[in-house]
GUBAMAR-532548 format. One line per 3 residues: number of its first residue (from 1); their letters; for each residue x, y, z of N, C-alpha, C. Coordinates in pm, 1 decimal. Each point is the difference from the previous one (the first is absolute). Layout:
NUM	a	X,Y,Z,X,Y,Z,X,Y,Z ~ ...
This chain:
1	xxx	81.7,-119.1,0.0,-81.7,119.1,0.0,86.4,125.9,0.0 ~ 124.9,-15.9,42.0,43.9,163.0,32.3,104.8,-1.8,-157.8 ~ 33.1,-67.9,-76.7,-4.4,-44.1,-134.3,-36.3,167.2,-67.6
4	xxx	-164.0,6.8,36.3,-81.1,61.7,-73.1,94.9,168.0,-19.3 ~ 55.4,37.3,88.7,3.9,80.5,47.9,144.2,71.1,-101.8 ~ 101.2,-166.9,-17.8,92.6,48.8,-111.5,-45.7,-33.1,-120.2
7	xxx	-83.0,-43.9,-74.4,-71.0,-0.4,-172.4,-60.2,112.3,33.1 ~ -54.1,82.2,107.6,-26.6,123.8,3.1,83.6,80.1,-74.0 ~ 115.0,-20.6,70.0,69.8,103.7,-25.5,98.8,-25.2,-129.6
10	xxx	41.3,-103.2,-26.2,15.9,-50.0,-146.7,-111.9,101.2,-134.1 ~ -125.4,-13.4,25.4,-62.3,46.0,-72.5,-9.0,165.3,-17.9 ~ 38.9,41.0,154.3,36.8,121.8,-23.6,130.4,80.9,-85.5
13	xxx	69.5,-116.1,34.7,141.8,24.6,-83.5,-25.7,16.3,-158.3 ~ -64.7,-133.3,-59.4,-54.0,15.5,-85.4,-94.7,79.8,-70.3 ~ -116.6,61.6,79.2,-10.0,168.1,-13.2,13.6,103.0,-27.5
16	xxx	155.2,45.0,87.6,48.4,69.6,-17.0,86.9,33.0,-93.5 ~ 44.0,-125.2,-81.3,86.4,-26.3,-111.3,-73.3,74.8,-136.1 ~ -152.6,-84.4,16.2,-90.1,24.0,-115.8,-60.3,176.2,-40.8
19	xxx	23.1,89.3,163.3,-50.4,110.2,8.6,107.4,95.6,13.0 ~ 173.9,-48.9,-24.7,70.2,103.4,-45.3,10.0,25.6,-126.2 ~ -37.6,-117.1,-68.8,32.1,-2.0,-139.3,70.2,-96.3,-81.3
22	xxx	40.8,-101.6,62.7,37.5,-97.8,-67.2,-73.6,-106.4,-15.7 ~ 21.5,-54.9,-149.6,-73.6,-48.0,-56.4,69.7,-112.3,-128.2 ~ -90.5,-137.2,-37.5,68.3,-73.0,-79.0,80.5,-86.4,46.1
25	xxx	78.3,-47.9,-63.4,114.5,-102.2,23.0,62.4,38.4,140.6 ~ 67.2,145.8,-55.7,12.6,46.2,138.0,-31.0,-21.8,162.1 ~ -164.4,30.3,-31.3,-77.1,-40.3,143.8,5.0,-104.2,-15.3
28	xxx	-3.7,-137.2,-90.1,8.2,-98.0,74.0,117.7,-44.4,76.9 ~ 68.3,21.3,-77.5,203.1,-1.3,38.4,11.7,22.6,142.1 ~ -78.8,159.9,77.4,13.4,-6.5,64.0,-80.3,-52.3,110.2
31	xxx	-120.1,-5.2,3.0,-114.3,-81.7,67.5,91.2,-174.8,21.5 ~ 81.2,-61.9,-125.8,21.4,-122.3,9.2,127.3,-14.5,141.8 ~ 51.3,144.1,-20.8,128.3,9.1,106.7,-85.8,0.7,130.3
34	xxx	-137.1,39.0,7.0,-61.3,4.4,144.9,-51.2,-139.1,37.9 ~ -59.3,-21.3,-108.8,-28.5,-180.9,-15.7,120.4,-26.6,94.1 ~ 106.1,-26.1,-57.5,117.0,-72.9,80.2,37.3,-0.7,132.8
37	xxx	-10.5,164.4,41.1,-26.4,33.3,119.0,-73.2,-37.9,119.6 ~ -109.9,6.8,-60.8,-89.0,-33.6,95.5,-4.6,-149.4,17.9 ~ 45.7,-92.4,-125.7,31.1,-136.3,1.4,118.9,-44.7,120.0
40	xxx	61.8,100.3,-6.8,112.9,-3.9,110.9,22.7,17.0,145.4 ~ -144.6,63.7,11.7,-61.9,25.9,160.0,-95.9,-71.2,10.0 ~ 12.6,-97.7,-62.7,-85.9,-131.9,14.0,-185.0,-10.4,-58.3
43	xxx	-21.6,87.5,-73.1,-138.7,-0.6,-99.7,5.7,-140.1,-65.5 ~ -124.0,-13.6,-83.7,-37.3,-57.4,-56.2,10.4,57.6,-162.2 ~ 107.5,-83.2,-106.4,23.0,84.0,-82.5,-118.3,-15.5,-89.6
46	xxx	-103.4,-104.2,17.9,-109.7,8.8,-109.9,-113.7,62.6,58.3 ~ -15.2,60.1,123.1,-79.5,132.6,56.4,49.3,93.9,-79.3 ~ 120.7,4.3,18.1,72.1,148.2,-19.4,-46.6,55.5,-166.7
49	xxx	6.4,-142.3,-86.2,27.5,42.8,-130.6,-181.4,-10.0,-38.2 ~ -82.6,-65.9,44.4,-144.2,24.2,-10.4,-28.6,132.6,37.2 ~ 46.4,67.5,135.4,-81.6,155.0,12.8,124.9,55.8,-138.1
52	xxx	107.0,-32.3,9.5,84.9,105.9,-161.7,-106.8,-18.5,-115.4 ~ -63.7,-61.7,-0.8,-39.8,-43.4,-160.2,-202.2,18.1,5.3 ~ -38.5,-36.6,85.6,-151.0,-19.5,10.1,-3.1,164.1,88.3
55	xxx	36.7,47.1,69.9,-31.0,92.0,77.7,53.7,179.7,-95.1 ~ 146.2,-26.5,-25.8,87.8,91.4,-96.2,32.1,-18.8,-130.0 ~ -76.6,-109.6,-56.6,-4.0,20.1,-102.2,136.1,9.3,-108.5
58	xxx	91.4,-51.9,84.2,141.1,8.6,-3.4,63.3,-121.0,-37.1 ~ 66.3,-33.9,-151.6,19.3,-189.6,-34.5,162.7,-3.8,44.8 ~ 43.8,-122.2,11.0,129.1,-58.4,25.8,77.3,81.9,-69.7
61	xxx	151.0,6.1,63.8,65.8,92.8,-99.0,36.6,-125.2,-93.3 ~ 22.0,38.0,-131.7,80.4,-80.4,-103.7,144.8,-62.9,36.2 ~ 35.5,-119.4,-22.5,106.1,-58.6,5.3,107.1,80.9,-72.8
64	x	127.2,8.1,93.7,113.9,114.9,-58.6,71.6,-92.2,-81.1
């Protein structure tokens, strides 16, 4: 339950990304670097990438 509290704030990150102005490959590039992040403080990376994609509207970044 207290979970909730960091995809909170994940999503805010993600937010804030979308409402400075970046956009595209870009935003995903960087949204995918938060993906990781938050994968790293122990999330769930297929939460993480369902609110990126169903919630922001935001797809995988492309393979480099």
């Amino acid at each position: 339950m207290i979970q909730r509290v960091y995809y909170k704030a994940f999503g805010a990150e993600v937010w804030r990304l979308q409402n400075t102005g970046v956009s595209g490959e870009s935003l995903a590039i960087e949204v995918g670097v938060l993906v990781a992040k938050w994968v790293g403080r122990g999330l769930t990376q297929s939460v993480l990438e369902a609110i990126r994609t169903d919630v922001f509207n935001v797809s995988a970044p492309l393979p480099a």
